[in-house]
C-alpha positions as CSV (number, residue, x, y, z in Angstrom):
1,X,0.0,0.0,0.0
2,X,2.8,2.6,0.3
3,X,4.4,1.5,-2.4
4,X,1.4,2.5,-4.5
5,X,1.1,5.8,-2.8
6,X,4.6,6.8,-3.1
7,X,4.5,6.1,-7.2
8,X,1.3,8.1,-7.1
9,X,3.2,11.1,-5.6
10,X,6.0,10.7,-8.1
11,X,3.7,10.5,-10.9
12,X,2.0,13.9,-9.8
13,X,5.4,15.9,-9.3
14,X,6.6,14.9,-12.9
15,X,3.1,15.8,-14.6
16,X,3.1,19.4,-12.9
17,X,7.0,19.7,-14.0
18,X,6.2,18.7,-17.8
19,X,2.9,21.4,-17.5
20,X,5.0,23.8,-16.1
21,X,7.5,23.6,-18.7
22,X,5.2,23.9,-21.6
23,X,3.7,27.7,-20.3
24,X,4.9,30.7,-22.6
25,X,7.8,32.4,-20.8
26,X,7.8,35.7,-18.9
27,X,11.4,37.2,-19.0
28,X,12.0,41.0,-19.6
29,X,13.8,42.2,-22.5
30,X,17.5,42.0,-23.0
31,X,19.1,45.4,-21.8
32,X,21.6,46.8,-24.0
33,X,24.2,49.1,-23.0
34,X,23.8,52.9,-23.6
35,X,25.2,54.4,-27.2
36,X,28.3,56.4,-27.3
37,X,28.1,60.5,-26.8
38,X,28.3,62.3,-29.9
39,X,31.9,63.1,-30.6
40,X,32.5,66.9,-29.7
41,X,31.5,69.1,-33.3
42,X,34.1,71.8,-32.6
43,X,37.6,70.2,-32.6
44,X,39.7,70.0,-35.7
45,X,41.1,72.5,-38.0
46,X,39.0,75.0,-40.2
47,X,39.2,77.9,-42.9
48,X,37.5,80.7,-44.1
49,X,36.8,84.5,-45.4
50,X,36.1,88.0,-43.3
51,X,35.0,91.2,-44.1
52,X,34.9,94.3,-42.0
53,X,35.7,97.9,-41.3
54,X,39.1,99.6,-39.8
55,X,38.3,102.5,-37.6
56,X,41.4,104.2,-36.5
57,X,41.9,105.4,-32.9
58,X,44.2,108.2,-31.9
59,X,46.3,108.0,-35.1
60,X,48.1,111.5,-34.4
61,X,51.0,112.4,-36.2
62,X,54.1,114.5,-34.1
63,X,56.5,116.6,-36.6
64,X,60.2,118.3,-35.3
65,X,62.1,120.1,-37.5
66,X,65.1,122.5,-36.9
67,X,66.9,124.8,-39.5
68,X,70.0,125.0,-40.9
69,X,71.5,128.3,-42.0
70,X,73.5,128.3,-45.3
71,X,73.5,131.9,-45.8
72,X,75.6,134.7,-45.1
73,X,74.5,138.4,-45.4
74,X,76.6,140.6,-47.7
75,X,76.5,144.5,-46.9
76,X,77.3,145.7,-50.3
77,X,77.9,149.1,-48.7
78,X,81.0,148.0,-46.6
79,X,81.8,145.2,-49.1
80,X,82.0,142.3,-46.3
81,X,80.5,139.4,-44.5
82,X,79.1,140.0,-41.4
83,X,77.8,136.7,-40.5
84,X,75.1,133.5,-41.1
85,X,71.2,133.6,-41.3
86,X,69.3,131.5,-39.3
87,X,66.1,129.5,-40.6
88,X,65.7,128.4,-37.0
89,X,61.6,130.0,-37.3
90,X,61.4,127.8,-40.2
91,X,61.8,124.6,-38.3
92,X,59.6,125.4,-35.4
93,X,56.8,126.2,-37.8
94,X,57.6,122.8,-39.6
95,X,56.8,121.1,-35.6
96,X,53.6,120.2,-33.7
97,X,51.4,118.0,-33.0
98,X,48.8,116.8,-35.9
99,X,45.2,116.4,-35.3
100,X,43.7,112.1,-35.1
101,X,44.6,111.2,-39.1
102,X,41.2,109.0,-39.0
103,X,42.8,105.9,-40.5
104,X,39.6,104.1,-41.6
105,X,38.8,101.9,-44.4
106,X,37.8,98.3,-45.5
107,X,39.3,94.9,-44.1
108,X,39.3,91.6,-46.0
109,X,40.9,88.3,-46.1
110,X,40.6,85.3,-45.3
111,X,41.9,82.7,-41.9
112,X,43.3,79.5,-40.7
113,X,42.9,77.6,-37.3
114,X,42.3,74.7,-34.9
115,X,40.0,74.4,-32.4
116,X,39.5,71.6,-29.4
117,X,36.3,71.1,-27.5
118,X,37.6,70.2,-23.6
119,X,33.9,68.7,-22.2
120,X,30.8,69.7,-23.4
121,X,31.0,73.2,-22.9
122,X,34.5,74.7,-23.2
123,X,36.4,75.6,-26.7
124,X,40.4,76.6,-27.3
125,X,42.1,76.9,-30.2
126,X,44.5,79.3,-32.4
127,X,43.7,81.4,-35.2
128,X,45.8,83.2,-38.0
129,X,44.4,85.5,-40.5
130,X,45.7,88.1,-43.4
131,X,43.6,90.4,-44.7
132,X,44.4,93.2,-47.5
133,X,43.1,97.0,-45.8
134,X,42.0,100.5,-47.2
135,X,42.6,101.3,-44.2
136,X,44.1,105.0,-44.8
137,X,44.0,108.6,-43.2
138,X,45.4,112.1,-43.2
139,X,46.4,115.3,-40.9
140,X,47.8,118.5,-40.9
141,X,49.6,120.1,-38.3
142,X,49.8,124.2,-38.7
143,X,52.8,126.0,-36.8
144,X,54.4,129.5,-36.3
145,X,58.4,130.2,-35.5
146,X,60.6,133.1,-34.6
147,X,64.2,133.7,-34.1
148,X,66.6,136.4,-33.6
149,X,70.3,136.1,-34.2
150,X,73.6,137.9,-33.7
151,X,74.9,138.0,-36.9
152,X,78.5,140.3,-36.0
153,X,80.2,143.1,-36.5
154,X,80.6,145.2,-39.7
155,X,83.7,145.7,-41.1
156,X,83.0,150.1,-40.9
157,X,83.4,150.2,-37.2
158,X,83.6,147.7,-33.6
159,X,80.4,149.4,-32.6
160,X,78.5,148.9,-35.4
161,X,76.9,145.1,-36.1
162,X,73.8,143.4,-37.3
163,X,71.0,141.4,-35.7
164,X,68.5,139.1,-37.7
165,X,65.0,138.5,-36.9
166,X,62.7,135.9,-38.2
167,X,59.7,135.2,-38.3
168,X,57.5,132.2,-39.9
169,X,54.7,130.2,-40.8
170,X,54.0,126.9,-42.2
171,X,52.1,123.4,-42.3
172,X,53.3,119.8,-42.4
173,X,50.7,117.5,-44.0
174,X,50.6,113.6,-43.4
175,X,48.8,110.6,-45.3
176,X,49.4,107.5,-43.4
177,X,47.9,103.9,-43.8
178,X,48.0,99.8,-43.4
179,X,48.3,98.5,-47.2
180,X,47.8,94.7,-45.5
181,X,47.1,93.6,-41.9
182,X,47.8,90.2,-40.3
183,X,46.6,88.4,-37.3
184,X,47.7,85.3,-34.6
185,X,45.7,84.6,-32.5
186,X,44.7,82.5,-29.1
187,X,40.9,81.7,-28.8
188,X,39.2,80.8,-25.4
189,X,35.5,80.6,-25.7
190,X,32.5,78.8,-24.0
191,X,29.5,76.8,-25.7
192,X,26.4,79.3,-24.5
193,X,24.4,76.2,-26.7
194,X,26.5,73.4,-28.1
195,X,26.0,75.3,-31.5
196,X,26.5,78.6,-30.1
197,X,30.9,80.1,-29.0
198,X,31.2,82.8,-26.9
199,X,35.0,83.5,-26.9
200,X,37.5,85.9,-26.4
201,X,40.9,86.4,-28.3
202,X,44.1,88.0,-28.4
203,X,47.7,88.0,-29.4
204,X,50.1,89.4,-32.6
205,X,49.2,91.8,-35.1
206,X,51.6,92.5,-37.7
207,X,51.2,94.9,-41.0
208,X,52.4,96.8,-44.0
209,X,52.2,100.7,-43.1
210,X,53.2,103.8,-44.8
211,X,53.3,107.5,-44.8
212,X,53.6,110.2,-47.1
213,X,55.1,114.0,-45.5
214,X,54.7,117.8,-47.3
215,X,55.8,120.5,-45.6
216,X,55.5,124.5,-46.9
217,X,56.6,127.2,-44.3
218,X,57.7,130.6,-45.5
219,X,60.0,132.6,-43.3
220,X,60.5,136.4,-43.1
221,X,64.4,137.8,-42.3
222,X,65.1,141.2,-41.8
223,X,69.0,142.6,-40.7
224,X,68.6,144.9,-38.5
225,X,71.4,147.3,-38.3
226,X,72.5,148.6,-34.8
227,X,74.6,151.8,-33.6
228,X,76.3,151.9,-30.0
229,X,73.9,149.2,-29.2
230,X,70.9,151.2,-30.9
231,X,68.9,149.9,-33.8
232,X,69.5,152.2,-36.7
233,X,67.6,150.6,-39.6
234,X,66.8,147.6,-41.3
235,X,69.7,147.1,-44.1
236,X,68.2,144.0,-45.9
237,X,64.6,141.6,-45.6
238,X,63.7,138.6,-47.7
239,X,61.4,135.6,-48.1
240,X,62.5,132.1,-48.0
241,X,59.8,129.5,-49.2
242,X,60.2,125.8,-48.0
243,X,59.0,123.1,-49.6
244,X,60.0,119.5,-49.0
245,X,58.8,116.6,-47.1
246,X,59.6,112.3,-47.2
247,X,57.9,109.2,-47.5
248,X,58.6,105.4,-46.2
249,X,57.1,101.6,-45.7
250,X,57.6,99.3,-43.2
251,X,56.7,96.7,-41.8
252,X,55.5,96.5,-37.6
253,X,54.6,94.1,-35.4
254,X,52.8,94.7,-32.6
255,X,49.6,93.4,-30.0
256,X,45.8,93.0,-30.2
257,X,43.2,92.0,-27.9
258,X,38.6,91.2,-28.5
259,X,36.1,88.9,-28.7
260,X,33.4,87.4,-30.6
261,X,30.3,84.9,-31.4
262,X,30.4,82.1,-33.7
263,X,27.6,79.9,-34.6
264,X,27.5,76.5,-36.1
265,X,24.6,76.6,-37.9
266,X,25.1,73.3,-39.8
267,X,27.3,70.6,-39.8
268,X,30.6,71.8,-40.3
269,X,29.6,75.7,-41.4
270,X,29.8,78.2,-38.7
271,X,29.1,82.0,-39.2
272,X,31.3,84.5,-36.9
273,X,31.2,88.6,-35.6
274,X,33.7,89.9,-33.7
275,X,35.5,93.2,-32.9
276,X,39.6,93.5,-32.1
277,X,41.7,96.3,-31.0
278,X,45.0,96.3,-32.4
279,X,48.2,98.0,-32.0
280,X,51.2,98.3,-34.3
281,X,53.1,101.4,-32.8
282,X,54.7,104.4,-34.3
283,X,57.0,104.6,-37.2
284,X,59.1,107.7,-37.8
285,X,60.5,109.2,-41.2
286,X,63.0,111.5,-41.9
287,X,62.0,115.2,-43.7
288,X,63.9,117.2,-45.4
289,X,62.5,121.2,-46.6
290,X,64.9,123.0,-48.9
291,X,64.8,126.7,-49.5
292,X,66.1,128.8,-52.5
293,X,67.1,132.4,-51.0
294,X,66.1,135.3,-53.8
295,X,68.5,137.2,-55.8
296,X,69.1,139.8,-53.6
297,X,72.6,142.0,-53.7
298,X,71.9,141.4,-49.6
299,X,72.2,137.9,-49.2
300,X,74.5,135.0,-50.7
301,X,76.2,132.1,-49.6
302,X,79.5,131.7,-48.3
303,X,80.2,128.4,-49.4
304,X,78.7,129.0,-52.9
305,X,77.6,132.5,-54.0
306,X,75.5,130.8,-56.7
307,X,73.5,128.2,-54.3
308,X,71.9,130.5,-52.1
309,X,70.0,127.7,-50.4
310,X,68.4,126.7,-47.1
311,X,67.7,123.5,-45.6
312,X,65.1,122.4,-42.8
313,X,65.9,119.1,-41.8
314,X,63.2,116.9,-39.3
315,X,61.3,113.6,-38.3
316,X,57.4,113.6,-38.2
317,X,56.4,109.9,-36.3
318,X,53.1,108.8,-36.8
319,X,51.0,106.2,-34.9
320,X,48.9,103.0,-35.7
321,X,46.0,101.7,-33.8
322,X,42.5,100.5,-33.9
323,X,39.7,98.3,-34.2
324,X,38.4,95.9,-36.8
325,X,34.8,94.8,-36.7
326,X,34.0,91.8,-39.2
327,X,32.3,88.7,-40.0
328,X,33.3,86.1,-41.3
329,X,32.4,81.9,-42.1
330,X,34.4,79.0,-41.4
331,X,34.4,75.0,-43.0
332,X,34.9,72.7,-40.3
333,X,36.6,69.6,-41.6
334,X,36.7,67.5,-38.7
335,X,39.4,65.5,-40.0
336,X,40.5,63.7,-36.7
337,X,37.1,63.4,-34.6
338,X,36.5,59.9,-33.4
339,X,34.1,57.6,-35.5
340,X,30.8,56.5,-34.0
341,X,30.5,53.4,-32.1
342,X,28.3,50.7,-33.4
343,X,26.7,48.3,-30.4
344,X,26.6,44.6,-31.5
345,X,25.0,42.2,-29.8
């Protein structure tokens, strides 16, 4: 009898076993691992074009000049030399300061650069642009010199000698500019939007500059003639006329500093707007005035009767600065950014 009932109980455990075994499974879904991140759309190296405006800021100009006398006054009357004239006027009216020479003009070129995403919202890089300018300006500078000078005793008597006073008036007129205009650059910027760069930049500017100088002063010399220390009378006055000036190139190098927005607005095409101060320094240039003395039985050189000729030698320095506001579009080419990761299972 219990061997029957024990078979019975075996029987029953198998048949709920093979049941069991035969109803539909209930297991979740397999769970797969989570896809890669996108790989970071800034880094790698890009080019493009800009175009902008220059506007100069505090371009003045500074002329000195100083004059050398090559003449010596001939008293017919006492048939002598009684000593050089001085175009010492001349030079100070050839010096001041010039008003801002408003060096504006158009910007354009085109730029190079790299750029590396560090986390999802950071961006640095460097940049390097050239651009060709019309970038140009001018200013005048007006001036007004005097002089007097002991030009010695007569040959008639030790008491007797001439003075010289001068007096004069002239301009110095300056066109200055950047023919081209060249940029590097660090970037530091941060992702306001993963499409939108806020950044800020700075670093070398370098440039082609020039400057053209005229100068025109007139200066009028009178001899005054003195007695015992008295003046008598005026024995002699002429005009001189100046006219001169100079002109150089060169290249300077110097700092800049500003900021900007740029805005991928598809894959690998951003747009860009930014503004950067730049300074290149001064450049000075030698000037050089020459006067021709008129025929006059009261004036003549000593060195050569027939040359009759003055010179007013100086240096006018003028300064380069600003700031360039542009746009400008960049291809992103991505070359090195990290293929997408493909799950298998």
């Amino acid at each position: 009898m219990k061997k029957l009932l024990l078979s019975a109980a075996v029987l029953a455990i198998s048949a709920g076993a093979a049941v069991a075994a035969d109803l539909p499974s209930r297991k979740g879904p397999p769970v797969l691992p989570p896809p890669p991140p996108p790989p970071p759309m800034w880094t790698g190296f890009y080019a493009g074009l800009n175009a902008g405006y220059g506007f100069g800021t505090n371009s003045n100009t500074q002329s000195v000049a100083s004059g050398y006398h090559g003449y010596n006054y001939w008293n017919e009357g006492y048939e002598g030399y009684v000593g050089g004239v001085s175009t010492l006027g001349a030079g100070l009216a050839l010096s001041g300061v010039g008003n801002n020479s408003n060096q504006n003009g158009f910007i354009g070129g085109g730029q190079v650069g790299y750029n590396y995403q560090w986390g999802p919202s950071f961006v640095i890089g460097l940049e390097a642009d050239i651009q060709g300018t019309g970038i140009r300006g001018n200013s005048r500078t007006v001036g007004v010199g005097g002089d007097s000078t002991f030009l010695g005793y007569s040959d008639y008597e030790a008491n007797d000698f001439y003075n010289l006073t001068s007096t004069a008036s002239g301009t110095t007129s300056v066109h200055a500019g950047v023919d081209w205009m060249g940029t590097v650059r660090g970037r530091l910027g941060y992702l306001f939007t993963p499409t939108m760069l806020v950044y800020a930049t700075g670093g070398l500017t370098y440039g082609g500059v020039y400057a053209n100088v005229n100068n025109y002063a007139v200066a009028t010399s009178n001899a005054d003639h003195f007695y015992d220390g008295v003046y008598d009378h005026t024995d002699g006055s002429w005009n001189h006329t100046f006219v001169g000036g100079g002109n150089k190139s060169s290249t300077l190098v110097g700092w800049n500093v500003g900021g900007g927005l740029e805005w991928m607005f598809m894959p690998n095409w951003s747009l860009k707007a930014e503004a950067i101060y730049w300074n290149m320094g001064n450049m000075t240039l030698p000037t050089v005035s020459y006067a021709v003395a008129p025929e006059s039985g009261y004036l003549e050189s000593s060195a050569n009767p027939s040359s009759n000729g003055a010179t007013a030698i100086g240096a006018t320095r003028v300064n380069y600065q600003g700031v360039i506001a542009r746009a400008g579009v960049n291809y992103h080419f991505n070359w090195f950014a990290p293929a997408p990761v493909v799950a298998k299972y």
